[in-house]
C-alpha positions, 0 to 999 in steps of 0.5 A: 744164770750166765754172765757175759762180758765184752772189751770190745764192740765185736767181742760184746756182738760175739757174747750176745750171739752166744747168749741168744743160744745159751739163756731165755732171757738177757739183761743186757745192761749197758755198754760201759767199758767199750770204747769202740762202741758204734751206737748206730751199728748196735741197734742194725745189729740187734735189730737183725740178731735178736731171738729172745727177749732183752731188757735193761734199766739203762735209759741210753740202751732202749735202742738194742733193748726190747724193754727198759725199765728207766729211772724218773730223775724227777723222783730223785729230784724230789727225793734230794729236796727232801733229803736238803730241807731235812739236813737244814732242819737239823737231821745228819746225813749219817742218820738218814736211811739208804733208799732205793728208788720206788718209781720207774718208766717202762720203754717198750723198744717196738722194732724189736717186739714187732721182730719178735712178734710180741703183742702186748697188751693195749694198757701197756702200751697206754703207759709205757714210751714206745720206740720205734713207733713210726716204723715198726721195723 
């Protein structure tokens, strides 16, 4: 296991050409930090240099990711209503547990798995949002 890091768009494009020839796998979390950072320079950039798969849980990064496993606002949503009607009710905060969320939606980034010549599986595909659908490329 590696860790990269980037200050900067061309200093993170660096880090992820290097990490295309040092792991299998990269978890290419988000872009948080980089200031400079070209949303639509990023995905050509992907696009064009990625080798191996790519994943992430960050919704806004599906476009430089292979796949993404997101967060369902909707189960946080649900899990605030019940946490609020819980604390009317009379519960402390204090003594309702730590959760972690159980849900989550799979993005399959197309571009990028049609690149990297990956099929997947029809059912997949069946739950799963796509990206990149319409091209392909």
């Amino acid at each position: 296991m590696k860790s990269y890091f980037a200050k900067t768009f061309e200093e993170w494009k660096k880090q992820f050409l290097r990490a295309q020839q040092e792991v299998d796998l990269l978890v290419n979390h988000n872009n948080a930090g980089i200031p400079d950072w070209d949303p639509i320079a990023a995905e050509k950039f992907f696009t064009e240099n990625t080798r191996i798969p790519t994943g992430s849980t960050a919704e806004w990064m599906t476009s430089v990711n292979l796949l993404i496993t997101g967060r369902i606002p909707e189960e946080q949503g649900e899990y605030a209503a019940q946490a609020a009607l819980k604390i009317l009710d009379g519960t402390s905060p204090s003594d309702m547990p730590l959760v972690t969320n159980k849900r989550a939606q799979l993005t399959i980034n197309m571009k990028i798995g049609n690149k990297l010549g990956i099929v997947f599986d029809p059912a997949l595909l069946e739950t799963a949002e796509i990206f990149g659908r319409e091209t392909g490329k």
